[in-house]
N, C-alpha and C positions, 0 to 999 in steps of 0.2 A: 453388854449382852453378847452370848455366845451364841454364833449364827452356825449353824449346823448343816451336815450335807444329809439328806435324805435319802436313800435307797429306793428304788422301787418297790420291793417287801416290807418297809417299814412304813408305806402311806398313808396307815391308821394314825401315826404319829403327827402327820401334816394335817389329814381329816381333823382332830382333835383341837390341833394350834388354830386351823381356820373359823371353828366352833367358838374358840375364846378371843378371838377378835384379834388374833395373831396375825402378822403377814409371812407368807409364804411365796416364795418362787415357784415357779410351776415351767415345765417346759410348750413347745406349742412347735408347728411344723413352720414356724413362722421365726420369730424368737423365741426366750424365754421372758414371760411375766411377771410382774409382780403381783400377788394374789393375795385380795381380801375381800370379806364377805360385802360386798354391795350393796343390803341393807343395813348395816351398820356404820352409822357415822363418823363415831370414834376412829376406828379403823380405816376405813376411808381416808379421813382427815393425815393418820397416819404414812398411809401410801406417799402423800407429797411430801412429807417430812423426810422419809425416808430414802427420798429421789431428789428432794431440792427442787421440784416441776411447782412451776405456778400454777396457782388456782384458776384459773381461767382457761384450762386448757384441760377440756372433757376425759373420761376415761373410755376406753371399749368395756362391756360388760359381757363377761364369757357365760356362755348357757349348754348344757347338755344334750339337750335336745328344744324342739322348736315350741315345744310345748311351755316349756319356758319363759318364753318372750310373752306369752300374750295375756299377763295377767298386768304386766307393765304399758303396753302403747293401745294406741286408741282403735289403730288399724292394721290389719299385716292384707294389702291390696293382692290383685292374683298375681301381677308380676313381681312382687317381694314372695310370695308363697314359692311363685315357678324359681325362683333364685335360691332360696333356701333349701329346695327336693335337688339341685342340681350341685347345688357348690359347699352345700353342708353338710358333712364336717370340712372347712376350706379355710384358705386364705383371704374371705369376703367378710367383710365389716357393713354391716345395713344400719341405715339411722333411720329413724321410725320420731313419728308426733307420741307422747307419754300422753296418757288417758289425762291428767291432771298433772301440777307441779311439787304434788307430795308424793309420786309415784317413786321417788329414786330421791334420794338425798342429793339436795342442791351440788354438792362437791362431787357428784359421781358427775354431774350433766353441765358443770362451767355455768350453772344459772340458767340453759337454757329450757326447752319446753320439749327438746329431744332427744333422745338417748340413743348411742351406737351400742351394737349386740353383734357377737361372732359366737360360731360351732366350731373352734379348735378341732384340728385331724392329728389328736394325739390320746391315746388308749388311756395310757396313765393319768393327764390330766382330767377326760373326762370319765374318769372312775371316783376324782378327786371332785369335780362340782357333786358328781350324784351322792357321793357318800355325806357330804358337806351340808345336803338338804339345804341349799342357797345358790344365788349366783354370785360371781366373782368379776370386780373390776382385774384387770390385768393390762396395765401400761406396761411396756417394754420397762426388765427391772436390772435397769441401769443409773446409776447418776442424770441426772437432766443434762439432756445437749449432748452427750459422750453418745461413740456409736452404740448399738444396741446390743446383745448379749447374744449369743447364739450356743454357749455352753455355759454348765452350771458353775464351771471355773470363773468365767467371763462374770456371772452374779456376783462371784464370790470376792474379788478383787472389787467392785463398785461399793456393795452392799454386806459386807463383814460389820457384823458387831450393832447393825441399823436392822436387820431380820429380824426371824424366829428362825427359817432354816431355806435351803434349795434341797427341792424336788429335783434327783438328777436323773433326766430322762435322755440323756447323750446329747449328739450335734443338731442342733436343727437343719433341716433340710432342704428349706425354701430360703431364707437367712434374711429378709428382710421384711417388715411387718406387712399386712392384708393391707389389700384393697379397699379402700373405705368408698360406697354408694349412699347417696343421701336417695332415700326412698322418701323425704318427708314431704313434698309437695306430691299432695295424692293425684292431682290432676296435668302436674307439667314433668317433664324430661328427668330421669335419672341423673343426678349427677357425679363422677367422681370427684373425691374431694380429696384421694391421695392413691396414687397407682400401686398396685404391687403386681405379684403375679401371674392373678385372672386380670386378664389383659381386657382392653375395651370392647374388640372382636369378638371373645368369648362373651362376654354377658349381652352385646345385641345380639347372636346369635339365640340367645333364649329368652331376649323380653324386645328384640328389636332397637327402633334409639338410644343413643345414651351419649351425655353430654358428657365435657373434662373442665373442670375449672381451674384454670391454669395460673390464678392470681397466687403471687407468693405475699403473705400478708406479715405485716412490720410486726414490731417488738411489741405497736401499741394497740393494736387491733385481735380482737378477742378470736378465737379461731371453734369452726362449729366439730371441727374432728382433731385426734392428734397429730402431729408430724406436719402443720399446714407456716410452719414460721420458717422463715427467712434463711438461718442457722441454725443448723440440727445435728444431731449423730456425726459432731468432729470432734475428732482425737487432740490432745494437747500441743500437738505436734500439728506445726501447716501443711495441710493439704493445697496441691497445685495439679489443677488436671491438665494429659498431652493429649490435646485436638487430634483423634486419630485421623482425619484429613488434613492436616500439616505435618506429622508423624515428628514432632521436635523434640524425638526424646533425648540422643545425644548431644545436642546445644542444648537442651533443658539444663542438663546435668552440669555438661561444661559450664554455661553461666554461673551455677552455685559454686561448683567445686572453686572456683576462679574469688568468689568470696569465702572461702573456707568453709562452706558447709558441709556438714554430713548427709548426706541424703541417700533415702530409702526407695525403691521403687518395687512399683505392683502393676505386673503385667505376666505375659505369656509368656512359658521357654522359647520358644522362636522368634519371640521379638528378647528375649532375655542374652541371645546367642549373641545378638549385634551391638549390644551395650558394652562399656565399660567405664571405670570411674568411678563406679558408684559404692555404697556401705552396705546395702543392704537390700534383699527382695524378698518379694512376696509370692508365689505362685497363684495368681487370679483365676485364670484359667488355661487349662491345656492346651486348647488351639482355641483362642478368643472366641468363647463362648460365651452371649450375657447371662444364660441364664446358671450356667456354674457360676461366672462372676459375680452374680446377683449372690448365691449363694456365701458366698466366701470374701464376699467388700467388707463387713462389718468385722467379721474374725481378719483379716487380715490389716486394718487398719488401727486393731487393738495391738497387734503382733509387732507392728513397726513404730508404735507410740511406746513400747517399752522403756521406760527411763535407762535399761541396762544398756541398747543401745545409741542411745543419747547422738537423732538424729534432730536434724533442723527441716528439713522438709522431707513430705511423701509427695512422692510423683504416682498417679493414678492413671491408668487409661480409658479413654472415654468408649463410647459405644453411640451407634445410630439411635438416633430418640424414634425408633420403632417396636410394634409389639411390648417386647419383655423391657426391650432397651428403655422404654418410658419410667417404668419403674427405677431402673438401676439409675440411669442418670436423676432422674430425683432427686433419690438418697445423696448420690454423688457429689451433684453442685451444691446442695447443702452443707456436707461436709466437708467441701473447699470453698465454701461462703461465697459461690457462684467464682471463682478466681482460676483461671484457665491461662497454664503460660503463653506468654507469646517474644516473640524476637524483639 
């Protein structure tokens, strides 16, 4: 199969492929998706095919408007309503009780009895649900476990020849998937079940409490939203994080270099100035900012997995597990399978 790149003018072409149970990439202000029609099975089923992702592990289901959702869950409560008029179109993932268990094909929901639903903040894409007359699963449309996609290049290097085509809608902006809220206990605490970043601050400010479930769950535990396992979004290449309150990045280096490694780092030019030794960098961000960081972890840990530079470790810098920094480190220690140098 010939995987295609899609124009923005040409997105009657994707509309059509998504009509015939085709998958299609889609951008989002988050990543880039993988897109297929949600009531269809076939399709569906194809999504993990074409990702390699195990079946026990839900999809988000993209919708155009809110209107959308409620033919699928049983209830949208006022504090899911107040989140939806506030953060939709956003990076918020809501999981809602399904009216019944034929509401969504078992493969869209991991077998469960709930379904996560997001309002994409991207024009293109949701011109693509409403033309589509369907909803759309869209899992980050990358290989399983590789970081996630953040340009239509990034799809294209995963998922060449396993498409129908990418939607290319430029860089994403936020660069790391939504927020996922489990709204489904209608009477106990929000909980998050993966941070991004609307941070935990912002959604009690408009619904009050809200819980963080901070359990990282094994290889054999079934998970109620994506991105909830152990090991996620790493590059083929070892990721090793530097404790920015130990700041060990030049004995990092030194150690490898001392066993002939090549090693790559991703950090700030000001922390880049006091380096040396090293093969290769990444510009993270301009004066260690998490949330440009946030933006540009995923593209930049594609960048330095390059087989052309044929490194053995990426050195990453860490961030305060505050606010945004919840998120980023997330992604992070997953990405370095929680492995943090030390002396």
């Amino acid at each position: 199969m010939e995987t295609k790149i899609i124009r923005p003018q040409e997105i009657e072409e994707a509309v059509n492929a998504i009509k015939k149970g085709k998958l299609v990439s889609f951008p989002t202000e988050t990543v880039y998706g993988l897109g297929a029609d949600a009531t269809n099975e076939e399709a569906v089923k194809n999504v993990y095919l074409a990702k390699g992702r195990p079946s026990d592990n839900p999809l988000i289901v993209h919708v155009a408007s809110c209107e959308q959702v409620t033919p699928f869950v049983s209830n949208i409560s006022e504090k899911a309503q107040q989140l939806m008029d506030t953060f939709w179109p956003g990076p918020l993932t809501l999981i809602f009780n399904l009216k019944n268990a034929e509401t969504l094909p078992s493969v869209v929901t991991g077998g469960l009895e709930t379904a996560a639903f997001r309002m994409p903040n991207n024009e293109l894409t949701l011109q693509l649900i409403k033309e589509s007359k369907t909803v759309l699963v869209g899992p980050s449309a990358n290989t399983s476990g590789l970081p996630s996609p953040t340009t239509a290049d990034h799809v294209y290097q995963d998922l060449a020849g396993k498409i129908y085509g990418v939607l290319d809608g430029g860089a994403s902006f936020v660069g790391i998937e939504s927020t996922v809220l489990d709204m489904s206990q209608e009477n106990g605490v929000p909980v998050i079940l993966r941070p991004g970043a609307i941070t935990k601050e912002q959604l009690e400010e408009v619904i009050g409490e809200v819980g963080m479930d901070q359990h990282i769950l094994t290889e054999k535990e079934a998970p109620k939203a994506p991105g909830m396992k152990y090991k996620h979004y790493s590059p083929k290449t070892p990721v090793i994080m530097i404790d920015y309150k130990t700041d060990d990045w030049q004995e990092a280096i030194d150690s490898y270099k001392k066993s002939n490694k090549k090693v790559g780092i991703m950090t700030n030019p000001e922390k880049k100035k006091l380096l040396k030794n090293y093969d290769a960098y990444y510009e993270l961000s301009k004066k260690y900012d998490v949330v440009e960081a946030m933006r540009y972890l995923f593209a930049g840990l594609r960048k330095l997995d390059d087989s052309k530079l044929d490194l053995d470790i990426i050195l990453v810098e860490t961030y305060p597990e505050t606010g945004a920094g919840i998120a980023y480190m997330n992604r992070l220690k997953k990405a370095a399978n929680q492995k943090i140098f030390k002396k």
